[in-house]
Backbone as CSV, one residue per row, in Angstrom:
resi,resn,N_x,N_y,N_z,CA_x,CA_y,CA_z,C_x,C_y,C_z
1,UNK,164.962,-39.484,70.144,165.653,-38.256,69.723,167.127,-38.559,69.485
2,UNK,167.080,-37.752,68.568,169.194,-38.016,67.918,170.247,-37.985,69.144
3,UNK,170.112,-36.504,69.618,171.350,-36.244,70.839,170.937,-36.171,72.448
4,UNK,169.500,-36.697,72.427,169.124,-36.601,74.258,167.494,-37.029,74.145
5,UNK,167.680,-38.274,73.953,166.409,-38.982,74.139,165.452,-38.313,75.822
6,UNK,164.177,-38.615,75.150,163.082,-37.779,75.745,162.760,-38.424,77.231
7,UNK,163.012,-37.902,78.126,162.900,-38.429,79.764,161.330,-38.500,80.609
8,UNK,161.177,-39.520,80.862,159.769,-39.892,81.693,159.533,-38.547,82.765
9,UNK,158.767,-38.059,82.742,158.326,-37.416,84.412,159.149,-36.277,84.259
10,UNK,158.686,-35.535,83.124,159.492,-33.900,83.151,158.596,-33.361,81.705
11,UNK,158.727,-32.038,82.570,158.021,-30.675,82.098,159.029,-30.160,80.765
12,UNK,158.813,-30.176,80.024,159.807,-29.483,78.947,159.123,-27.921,78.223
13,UNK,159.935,-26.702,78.755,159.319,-25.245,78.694,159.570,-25.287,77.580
14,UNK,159.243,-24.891,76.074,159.680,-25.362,75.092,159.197,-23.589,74.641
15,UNK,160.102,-22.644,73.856,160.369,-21.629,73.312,159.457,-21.717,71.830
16,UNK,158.662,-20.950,71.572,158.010,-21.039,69.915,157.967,-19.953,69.354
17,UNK,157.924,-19.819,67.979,158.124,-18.482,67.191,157.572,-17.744,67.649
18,UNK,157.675,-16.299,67.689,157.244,-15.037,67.993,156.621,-14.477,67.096
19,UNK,156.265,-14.683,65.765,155.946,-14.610,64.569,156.581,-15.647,63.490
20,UNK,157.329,-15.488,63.032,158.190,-16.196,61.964,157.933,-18.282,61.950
21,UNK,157.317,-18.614,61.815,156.847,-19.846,61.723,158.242,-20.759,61.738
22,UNK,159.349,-20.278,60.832,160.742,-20.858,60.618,161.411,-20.841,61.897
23,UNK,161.035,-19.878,62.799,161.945,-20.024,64.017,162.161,-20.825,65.263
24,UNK,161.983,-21.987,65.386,161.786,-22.921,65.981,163.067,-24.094,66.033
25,UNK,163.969,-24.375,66.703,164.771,-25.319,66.350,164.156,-26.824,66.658
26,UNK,165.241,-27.545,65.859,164.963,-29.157,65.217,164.307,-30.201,66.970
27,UNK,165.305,-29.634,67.950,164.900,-29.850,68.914,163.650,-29.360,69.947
28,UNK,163.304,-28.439,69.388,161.777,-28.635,70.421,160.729,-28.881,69.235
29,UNK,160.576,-29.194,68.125,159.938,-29.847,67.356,159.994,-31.079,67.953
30,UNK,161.131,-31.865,68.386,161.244,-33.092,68.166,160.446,-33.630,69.074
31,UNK,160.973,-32.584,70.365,159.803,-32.575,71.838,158.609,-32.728,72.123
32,UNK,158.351,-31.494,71.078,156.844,-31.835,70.905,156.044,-32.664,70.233
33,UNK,156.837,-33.491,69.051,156.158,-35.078,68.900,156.622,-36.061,69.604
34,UNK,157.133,-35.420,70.589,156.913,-36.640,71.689,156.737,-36.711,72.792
35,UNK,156.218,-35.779,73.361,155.553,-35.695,74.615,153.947,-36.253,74.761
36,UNK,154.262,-36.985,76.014,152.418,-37.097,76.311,151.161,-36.231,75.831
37,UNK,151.466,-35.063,76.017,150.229,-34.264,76.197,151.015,-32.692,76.060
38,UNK,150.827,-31.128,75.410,150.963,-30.313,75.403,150.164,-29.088,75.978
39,UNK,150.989,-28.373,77.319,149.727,-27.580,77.520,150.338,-26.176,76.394
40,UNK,149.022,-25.884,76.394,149.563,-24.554,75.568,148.329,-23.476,75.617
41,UNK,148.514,-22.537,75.745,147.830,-21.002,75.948,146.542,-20.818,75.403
42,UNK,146.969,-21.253,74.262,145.779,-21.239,72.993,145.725,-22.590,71.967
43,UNK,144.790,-23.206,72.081,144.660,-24.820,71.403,144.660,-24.368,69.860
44,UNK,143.530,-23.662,69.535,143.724,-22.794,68.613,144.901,-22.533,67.872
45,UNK,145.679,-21.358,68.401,146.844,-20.970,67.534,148.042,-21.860,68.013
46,UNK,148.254,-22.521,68.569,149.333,-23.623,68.166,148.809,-24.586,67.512
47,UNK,147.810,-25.122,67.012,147.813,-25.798,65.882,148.274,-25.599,64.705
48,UNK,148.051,-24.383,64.536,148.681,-22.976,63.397,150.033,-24.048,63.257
49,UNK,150.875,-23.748,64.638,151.918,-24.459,64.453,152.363,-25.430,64.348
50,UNK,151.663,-26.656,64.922,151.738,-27.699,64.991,151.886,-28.638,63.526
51,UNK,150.528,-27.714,62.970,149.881,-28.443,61.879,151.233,-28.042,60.500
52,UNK,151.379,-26.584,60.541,152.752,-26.268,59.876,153.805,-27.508,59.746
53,UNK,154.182,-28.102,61.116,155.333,-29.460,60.943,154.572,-30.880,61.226
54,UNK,153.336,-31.154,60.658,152.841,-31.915,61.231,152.859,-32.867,62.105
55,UNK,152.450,-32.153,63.414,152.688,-32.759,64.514,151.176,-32.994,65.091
56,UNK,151.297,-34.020,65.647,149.750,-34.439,66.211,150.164,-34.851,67.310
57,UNK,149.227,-33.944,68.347,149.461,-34.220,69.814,147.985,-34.156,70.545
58,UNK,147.957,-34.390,71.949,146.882,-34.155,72.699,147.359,-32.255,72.491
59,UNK,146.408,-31.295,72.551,146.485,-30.140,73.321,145.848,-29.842,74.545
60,UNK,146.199,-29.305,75.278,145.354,-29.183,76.269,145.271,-27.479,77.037
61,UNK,144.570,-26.276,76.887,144.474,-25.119,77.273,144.748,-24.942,78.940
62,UNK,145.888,-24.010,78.402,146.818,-23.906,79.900,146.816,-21.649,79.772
63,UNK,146.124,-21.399,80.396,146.192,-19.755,80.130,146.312,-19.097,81.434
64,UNK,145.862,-17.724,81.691,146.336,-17.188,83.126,144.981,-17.340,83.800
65,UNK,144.000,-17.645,83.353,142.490,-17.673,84.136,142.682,-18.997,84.539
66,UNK,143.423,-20.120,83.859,142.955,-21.535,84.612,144.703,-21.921,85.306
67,UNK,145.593,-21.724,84.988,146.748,-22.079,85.347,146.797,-22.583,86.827
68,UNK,146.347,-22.301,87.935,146.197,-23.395,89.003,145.408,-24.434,88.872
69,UNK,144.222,-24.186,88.322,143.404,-25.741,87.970,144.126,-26.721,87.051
70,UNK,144.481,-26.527,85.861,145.648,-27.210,84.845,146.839,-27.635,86.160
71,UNK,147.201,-27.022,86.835,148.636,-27.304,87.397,148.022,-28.949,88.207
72,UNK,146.946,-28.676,89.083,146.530,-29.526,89.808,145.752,-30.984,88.884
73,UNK,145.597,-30.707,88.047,145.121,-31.681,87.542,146.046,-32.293,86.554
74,UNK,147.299,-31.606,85.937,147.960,-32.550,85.383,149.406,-32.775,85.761
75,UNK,149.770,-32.103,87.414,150.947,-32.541,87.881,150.946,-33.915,88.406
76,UNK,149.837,-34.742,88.646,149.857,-36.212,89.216,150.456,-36.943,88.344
77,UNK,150.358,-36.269,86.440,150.172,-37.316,85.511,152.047,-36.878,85.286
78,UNK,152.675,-35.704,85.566,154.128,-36.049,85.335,154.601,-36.579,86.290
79,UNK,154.289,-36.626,87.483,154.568,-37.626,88.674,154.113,-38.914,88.647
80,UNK,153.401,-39.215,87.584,153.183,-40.689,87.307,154.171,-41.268,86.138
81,UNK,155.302,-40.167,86.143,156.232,-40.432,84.519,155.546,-40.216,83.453
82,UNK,154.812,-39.737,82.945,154.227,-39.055,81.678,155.161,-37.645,81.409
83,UNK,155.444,-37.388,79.915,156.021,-35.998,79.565,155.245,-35.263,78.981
84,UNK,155.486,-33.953,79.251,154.335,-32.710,78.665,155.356,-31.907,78.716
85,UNK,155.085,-30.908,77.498,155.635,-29.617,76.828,154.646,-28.512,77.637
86,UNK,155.327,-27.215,77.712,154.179,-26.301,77.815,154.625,-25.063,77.131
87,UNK,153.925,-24.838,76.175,153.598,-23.929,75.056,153.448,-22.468,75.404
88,UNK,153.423,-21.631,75.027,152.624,-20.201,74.685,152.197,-20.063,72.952
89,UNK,151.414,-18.803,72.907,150.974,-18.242,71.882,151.982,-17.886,71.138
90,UNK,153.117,-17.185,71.592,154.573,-16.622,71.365,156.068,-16.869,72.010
91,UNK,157.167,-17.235,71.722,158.274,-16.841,72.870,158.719,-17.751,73.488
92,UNK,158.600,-17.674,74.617,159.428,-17.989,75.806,158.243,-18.367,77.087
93,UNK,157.738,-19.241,77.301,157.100,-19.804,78.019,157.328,-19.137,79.555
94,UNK,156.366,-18.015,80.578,157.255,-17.943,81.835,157.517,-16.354,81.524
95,UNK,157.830,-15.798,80.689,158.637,-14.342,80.449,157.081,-13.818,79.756
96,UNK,156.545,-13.352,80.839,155.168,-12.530,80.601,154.290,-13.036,80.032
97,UNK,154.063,-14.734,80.209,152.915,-15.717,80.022,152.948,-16.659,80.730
98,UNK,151.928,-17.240,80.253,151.706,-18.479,81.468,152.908,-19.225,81.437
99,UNK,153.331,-20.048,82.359,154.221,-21.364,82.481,155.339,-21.358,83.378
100,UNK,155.325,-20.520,84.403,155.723,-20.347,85.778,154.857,-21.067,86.829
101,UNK,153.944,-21.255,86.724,153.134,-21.896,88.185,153.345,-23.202,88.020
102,UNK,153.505,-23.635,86.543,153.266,-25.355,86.721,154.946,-25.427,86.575
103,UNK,155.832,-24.956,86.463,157.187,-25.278,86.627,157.589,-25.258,87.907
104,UNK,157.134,-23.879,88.763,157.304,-23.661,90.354,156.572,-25.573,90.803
105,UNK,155.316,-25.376,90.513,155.324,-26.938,90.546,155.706,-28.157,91.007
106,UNK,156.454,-28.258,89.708,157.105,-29.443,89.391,158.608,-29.286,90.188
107,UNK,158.840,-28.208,90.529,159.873,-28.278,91.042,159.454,-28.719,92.768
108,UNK,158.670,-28.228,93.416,158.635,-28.326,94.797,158.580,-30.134,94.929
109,UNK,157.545,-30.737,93.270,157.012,-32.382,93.454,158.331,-33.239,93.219
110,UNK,159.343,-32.433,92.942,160.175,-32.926,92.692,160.568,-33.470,91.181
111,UNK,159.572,-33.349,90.362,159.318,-33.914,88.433,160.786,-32.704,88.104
112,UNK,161.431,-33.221,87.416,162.530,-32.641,86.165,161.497,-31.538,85.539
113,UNK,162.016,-30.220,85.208,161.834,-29.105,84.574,162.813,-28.707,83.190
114,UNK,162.638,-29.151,82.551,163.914,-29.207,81.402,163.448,-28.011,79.995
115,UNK,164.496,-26.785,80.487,164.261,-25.981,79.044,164.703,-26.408,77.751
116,UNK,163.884,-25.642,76.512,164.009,-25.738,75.292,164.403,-24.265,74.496
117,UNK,165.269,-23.874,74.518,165.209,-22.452,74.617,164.772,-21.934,73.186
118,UNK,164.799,-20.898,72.883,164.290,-20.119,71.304,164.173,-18.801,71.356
119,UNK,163.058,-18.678,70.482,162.719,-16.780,70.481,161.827,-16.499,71.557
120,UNK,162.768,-15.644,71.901,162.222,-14.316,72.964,162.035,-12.893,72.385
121,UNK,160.989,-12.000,72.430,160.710,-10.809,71.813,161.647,-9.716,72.609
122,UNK,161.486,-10.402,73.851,162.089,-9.421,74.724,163.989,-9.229,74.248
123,UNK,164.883,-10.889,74.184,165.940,-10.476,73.769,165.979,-10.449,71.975
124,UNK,165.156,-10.767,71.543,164.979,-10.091,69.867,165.579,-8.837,69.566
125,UNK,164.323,-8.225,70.843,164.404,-6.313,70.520,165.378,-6.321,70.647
126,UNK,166.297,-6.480,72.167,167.522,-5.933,72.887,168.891,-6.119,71.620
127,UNK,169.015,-7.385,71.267,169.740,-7.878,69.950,169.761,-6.732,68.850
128,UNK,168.932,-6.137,68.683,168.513,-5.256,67.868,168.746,-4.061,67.612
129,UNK,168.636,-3.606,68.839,168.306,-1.890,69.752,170.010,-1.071,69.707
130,UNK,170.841,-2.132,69.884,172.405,-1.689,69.799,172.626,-0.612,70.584
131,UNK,171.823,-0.363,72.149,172.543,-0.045,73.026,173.485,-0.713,73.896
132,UNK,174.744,-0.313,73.221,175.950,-1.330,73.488,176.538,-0.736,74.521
133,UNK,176.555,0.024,75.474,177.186,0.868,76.314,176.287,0.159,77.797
134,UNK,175.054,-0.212,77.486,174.309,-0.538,78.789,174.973,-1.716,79.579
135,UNK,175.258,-1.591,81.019,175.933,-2.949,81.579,174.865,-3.751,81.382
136,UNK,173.706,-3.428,81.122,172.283,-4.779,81.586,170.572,-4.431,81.342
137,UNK,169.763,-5.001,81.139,168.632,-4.527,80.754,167.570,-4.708,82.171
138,UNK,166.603,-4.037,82.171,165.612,-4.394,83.218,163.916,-4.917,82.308
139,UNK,163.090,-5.723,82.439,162.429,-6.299,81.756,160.967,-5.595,82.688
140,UNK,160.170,-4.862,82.013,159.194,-4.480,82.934,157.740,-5.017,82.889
141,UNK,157.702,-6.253,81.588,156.469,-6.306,81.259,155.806,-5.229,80.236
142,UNK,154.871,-5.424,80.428,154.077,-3.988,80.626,154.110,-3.046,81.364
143,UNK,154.014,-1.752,80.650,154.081,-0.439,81.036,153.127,-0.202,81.688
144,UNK,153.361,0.358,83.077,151.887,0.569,83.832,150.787,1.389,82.955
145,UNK,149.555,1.273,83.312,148.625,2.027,82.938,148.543,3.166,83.244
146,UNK,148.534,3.181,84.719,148.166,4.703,85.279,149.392,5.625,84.984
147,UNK,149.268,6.989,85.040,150.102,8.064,84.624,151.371,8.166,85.931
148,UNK,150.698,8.455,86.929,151.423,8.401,88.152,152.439,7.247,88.276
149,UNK,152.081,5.961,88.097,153.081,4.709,88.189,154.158,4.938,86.831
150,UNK,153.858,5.133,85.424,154.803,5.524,83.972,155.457,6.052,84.718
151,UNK,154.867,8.153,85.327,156.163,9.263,85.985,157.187,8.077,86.384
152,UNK,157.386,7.310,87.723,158.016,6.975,88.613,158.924,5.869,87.953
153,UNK,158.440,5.365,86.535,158.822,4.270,85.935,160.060,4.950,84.912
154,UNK,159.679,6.313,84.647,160.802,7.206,84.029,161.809,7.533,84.682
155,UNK,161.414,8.703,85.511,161.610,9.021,86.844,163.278,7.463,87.451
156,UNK,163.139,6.794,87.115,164.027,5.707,87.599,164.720,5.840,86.788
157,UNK,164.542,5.965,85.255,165.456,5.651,83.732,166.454,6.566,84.142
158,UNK,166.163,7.888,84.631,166.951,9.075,84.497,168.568,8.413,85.410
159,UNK,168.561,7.355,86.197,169.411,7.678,87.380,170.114,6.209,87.067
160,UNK,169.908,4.854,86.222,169.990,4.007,86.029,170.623,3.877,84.273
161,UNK,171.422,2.871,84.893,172.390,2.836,82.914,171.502,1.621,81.941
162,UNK,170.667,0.530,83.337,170.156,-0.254,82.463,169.323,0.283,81.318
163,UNK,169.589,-0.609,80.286,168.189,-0.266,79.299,166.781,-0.999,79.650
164,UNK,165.547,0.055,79.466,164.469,-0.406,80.014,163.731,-1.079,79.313
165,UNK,163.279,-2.141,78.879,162.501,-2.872,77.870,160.977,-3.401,78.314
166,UNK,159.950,-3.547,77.832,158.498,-3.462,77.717,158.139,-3.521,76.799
167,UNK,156.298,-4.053,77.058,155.626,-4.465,75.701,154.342,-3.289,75.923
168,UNK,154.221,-2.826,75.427,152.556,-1.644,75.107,151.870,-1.917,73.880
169,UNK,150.833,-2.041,73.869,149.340,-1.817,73.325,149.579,-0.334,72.609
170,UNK,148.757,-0.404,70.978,149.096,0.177,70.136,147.653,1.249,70.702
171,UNK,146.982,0.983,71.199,145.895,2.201,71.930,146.778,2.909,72.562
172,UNK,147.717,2.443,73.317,148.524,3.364,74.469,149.217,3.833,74.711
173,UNK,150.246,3.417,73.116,151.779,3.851,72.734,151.335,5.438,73.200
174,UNK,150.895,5.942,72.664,151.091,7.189,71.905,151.018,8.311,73.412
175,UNK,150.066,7.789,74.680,150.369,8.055,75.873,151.318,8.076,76.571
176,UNK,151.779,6.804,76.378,153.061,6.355,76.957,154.678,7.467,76.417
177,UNK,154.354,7.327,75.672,155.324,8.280,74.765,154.845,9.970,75.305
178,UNK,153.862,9.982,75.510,153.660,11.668,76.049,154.532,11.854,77.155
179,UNK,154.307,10.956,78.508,154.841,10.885,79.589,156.110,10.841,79.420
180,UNK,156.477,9.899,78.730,158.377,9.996,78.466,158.812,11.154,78.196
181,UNK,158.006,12.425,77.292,158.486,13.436,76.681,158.546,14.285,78.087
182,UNK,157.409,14.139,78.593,157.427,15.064,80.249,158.502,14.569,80.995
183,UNK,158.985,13.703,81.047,159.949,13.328,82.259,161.478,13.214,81.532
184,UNK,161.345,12.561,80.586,162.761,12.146,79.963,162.866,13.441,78.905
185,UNK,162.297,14.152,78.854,162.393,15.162,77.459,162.583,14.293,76.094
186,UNK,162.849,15.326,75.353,162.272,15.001,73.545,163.284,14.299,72.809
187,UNK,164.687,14.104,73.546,165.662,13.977,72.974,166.513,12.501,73.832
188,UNK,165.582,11.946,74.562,166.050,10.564,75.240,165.601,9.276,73.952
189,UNK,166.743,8.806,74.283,166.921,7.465,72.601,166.046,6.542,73.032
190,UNK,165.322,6.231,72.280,164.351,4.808,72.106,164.404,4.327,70.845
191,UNK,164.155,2.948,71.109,164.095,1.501,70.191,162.663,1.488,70.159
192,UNK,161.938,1.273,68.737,160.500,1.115,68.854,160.611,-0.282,67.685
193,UNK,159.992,-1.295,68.662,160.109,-2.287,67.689,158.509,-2.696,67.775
194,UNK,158.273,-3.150,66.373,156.764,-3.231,65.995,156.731,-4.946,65.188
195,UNK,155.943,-5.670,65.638,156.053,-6.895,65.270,156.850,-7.973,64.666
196,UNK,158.109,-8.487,65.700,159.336,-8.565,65.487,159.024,-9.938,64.742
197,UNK,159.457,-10.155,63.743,159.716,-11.468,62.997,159.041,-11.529,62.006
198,UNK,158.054,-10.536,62.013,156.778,-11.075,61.332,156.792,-10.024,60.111
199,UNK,155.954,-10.103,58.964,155.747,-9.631,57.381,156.156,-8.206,57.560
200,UNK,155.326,-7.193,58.675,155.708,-6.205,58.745,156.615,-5.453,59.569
201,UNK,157.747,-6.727,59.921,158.774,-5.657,61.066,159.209,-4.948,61.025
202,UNK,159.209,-3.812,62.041,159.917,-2.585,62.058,160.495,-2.167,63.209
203,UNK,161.725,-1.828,62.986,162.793,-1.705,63.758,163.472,0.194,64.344
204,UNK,163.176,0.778,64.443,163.537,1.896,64.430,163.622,2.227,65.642
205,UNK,165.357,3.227,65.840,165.898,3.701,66.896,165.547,5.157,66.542
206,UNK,165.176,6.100,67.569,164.658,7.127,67.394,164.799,7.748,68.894
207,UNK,163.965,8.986,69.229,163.943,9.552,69.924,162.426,9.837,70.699
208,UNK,162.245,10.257,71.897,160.791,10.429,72.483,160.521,11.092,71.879
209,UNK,160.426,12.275,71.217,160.361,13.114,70.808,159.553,12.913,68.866
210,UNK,160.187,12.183,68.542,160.253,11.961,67.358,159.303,11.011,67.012
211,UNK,159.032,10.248,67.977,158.129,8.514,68.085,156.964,9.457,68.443
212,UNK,156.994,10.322,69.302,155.159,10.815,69.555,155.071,11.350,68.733
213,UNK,155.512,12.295,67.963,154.836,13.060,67.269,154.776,12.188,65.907
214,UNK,155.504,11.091,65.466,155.102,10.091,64.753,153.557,9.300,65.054
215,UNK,153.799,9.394,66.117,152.553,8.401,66.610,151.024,9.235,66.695
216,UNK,151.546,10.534,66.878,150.300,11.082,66.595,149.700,11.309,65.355
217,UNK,150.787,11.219,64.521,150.003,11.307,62.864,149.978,10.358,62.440
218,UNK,150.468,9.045,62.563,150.595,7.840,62.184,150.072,6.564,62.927
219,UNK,149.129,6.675,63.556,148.517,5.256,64.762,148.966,3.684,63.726
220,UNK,149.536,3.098,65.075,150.236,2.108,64.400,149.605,0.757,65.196
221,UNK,149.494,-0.038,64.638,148.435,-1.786,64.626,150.124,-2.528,65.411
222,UNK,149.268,-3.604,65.452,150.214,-4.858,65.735,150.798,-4.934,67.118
223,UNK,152.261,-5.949,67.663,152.490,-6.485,68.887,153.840,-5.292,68.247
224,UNK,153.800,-4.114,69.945,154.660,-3.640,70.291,155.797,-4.177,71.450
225,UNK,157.402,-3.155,71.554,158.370,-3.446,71.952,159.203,-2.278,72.213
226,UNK,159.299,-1.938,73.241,159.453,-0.598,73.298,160.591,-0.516,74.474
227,UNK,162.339,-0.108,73.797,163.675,0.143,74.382,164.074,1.615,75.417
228,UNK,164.231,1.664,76.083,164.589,3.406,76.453,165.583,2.789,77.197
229,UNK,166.471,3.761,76.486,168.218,4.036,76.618,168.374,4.056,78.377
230,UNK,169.390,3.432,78.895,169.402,3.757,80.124,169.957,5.452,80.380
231,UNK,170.050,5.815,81.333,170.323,6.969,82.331,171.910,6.791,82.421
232,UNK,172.358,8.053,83.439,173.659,8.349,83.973,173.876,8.387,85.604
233,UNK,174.287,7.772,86.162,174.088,7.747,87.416,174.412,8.890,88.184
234,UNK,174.059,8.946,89.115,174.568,10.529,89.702,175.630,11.072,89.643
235,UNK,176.969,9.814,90.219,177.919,10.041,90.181,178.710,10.537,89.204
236,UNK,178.062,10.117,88.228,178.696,10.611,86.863,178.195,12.014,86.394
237,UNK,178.529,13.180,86.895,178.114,14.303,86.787,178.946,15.309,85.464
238,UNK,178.403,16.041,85.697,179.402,16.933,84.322,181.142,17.070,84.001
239,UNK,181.204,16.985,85.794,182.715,17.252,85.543,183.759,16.122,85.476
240,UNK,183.117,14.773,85.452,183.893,13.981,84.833,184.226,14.428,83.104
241,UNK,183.905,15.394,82.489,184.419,15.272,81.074,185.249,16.178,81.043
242,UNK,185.501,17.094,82.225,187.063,17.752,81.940,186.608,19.376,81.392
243,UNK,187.796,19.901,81.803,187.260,21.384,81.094,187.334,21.765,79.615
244,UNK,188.275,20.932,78.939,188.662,20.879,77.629,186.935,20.500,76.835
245,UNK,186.942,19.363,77.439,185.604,18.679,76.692,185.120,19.412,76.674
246,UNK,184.052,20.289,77.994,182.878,20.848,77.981,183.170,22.640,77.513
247,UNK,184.942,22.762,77.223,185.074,24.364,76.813,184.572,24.059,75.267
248,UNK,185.032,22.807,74.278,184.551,22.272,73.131,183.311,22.184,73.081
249,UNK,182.446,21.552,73.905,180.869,21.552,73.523,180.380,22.868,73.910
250,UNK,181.096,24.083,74.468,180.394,25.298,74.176,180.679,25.760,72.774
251,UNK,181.949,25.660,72.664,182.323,26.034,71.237,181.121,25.540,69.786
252,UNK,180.715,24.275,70.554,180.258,23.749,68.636,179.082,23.762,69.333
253,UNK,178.285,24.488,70.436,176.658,25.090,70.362,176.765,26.793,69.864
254,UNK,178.037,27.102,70.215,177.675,28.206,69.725,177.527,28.297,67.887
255,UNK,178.547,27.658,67.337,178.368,27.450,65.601,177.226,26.899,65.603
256,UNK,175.927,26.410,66.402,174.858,25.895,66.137,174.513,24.474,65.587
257,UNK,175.107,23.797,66.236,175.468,22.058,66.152,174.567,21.733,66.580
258,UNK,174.752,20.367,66.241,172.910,19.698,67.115,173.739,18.871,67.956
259,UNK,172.909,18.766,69.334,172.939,17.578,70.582,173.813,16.494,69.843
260,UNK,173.054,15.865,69.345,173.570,14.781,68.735,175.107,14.604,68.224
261,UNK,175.513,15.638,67.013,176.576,15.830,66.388,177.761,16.382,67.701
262,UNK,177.274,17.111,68.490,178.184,17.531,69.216,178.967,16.421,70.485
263,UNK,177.673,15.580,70.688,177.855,14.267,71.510,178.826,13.608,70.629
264,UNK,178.838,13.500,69.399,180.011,12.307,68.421,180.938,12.480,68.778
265,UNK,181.088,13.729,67.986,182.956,14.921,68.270,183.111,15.067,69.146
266,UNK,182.445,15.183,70.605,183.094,15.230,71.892,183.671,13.941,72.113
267,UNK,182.679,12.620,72.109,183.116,11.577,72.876,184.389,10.933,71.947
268,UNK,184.376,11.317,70.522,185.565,10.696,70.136,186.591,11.346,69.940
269,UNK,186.475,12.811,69.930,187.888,13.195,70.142,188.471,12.833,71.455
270,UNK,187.121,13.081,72.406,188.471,13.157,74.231,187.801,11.708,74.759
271,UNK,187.749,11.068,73.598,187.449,9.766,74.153,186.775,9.271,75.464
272,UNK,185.462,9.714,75.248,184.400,9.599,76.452,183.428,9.007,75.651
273,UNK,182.699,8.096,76.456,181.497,7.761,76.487,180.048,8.654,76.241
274,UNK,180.001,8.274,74.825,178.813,9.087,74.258,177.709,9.349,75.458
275,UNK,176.877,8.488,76.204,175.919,8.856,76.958,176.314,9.717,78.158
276,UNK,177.825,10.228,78.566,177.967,10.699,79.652,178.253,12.530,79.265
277,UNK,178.514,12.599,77.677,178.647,13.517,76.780,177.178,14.265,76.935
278,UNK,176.354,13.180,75.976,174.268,13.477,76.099,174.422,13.898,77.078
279,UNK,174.482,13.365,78.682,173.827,13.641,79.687,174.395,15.067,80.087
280,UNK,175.689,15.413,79.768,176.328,16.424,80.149,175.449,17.847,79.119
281,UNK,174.814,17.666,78.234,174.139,18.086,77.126,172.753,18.664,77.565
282,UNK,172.601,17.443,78.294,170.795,17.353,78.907,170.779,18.424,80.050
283,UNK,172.120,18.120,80.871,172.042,18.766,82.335,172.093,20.645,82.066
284,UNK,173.403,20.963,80.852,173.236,22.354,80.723,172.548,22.787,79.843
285,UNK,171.886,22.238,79.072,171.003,22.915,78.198,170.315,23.397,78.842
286,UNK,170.309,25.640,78.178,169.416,26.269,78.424,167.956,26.811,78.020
């Protein structure tokens, strides 16, 4: 390799397109024609990729049903100085797929763990979503199934500034989105991102409100990504915006302004923070 020749007896987590075949840098290509052996998720669809830069390697199926058997049977061979890549289907190796057990691993055997970094769906969306006000994101996976666990998963958004990010199943969006409307109401901001990289991406910032009742006339295919705006913390209650502010946002509900428009002109005339404006919006609306 040009700038960091390839090291005996280490795991290299190596990042692969999320869709977009082009997204891959020069360096974990390079990795992967030259490693011993590749585990990867699906033998199958990384050939897709492989074969794209023609690369010819061992593959070897590393998924969540066998991932302790794979770990045990091919951690002797990086402790014998052999190098192996380990793959996913998508992404980021470790961030809601396999390739945490054989890194935990290699770390206790003592073998080098060396990242390759790339596309992540998860910071794709966030890149995207342009909630720029959030100190930080929380990563949930998947959205619980059951109704009761979503409530409590909302239920948290309300009180928290992080933005909440998750992946849902296009059977379940449209549930998932009901529950948000019950807990967060119709008018809490979401990012709905729909197969990021790929022929048909779609990117749209919207509202709970607006996404279900989209989703109910429109059932939508493909790998979802789904943003909700963080919350206002308690502390931050109405009367941080002053009496001026909130004598103004009575003024422009009574001319019949929308949420939205009235959140602009508040936060930039008296120079406040749009989400503490919303929330002040959310709390007295009658």
């Amino acid at each position: 390799m040009s700038e960091q020749s390839l090291s005996e007896g280490t795991l290299y987590v190596v990042a692969t397109p999320i869709g977009n075949l082009e997204d891959i840098s020069r360096r974990a290509l390079q990795i992967l024609s030259d490693v011993d052996f590749i585990l990867c998720e699906d033998t199958r669809h990384s050939t897709i990729l492989l074969d794209r830069y023609q690369i010819r390697k061992k593959l070897i199926s590393y998924f969540a049903h066998n991932e302790a058997l794979r770990t045990d049977q091919f951690l002797p061979q990086l402790q014998a100085g052999q190098s192996a890549a380990v793959i996913t289907d998508a992404g980021t190796p470790g961030i809601s797929d396999p390739g945490s057990r054989i890194a935990d691993a290699c770390h206790e055997a003592g073998v080098r763990v060396c990242p390759v970094p790339g596309a992540s769906a998860v910071v794709t969306a966030l890149s995207a979503a342009g909630f720029y006000e959030a100190p930080s994101f929380r990563f949930i996976t998947f959205f619980p199934r059951k109704q009761s666990e979503r409530y409590a998963v909302f239920e948290r958004i309300k009180t928290e500034p992080d933005v909440l990010v998750g992946y849902e199943s296009p059977q379940r969006v449209a549930s998932l989105m009901e529950d948000a409307v019950s807990i967060l109401g119709a008018e809490w901001r979401v990012c709905f991102c729909r197969e990021l990289t790929k022929k048909f991406e779609e990117i749209t910032r919207t509202t709970t409100g607006a996404l279900l009742e989209r989703l109910k006339q429109e059932p939508c295919r493909g790998e979802l990504c789904i943003l909700f705006e963080g919350g206002t913390m308690p502390e931050k209650t109405s009367n941080t915006l002053g009496a001026d502010a909130e004598r103004m946002i009575g003024l422009l509900r009574e001319k019949g302004m929308s949420s939205r428009d009235i959140r602009d002109v508040v936060a930039q005339y008296f120079n406040l923070k749009p989400k503490l404006v919303y929330q002040y919006l959310l709390d007295t609306d009658m």
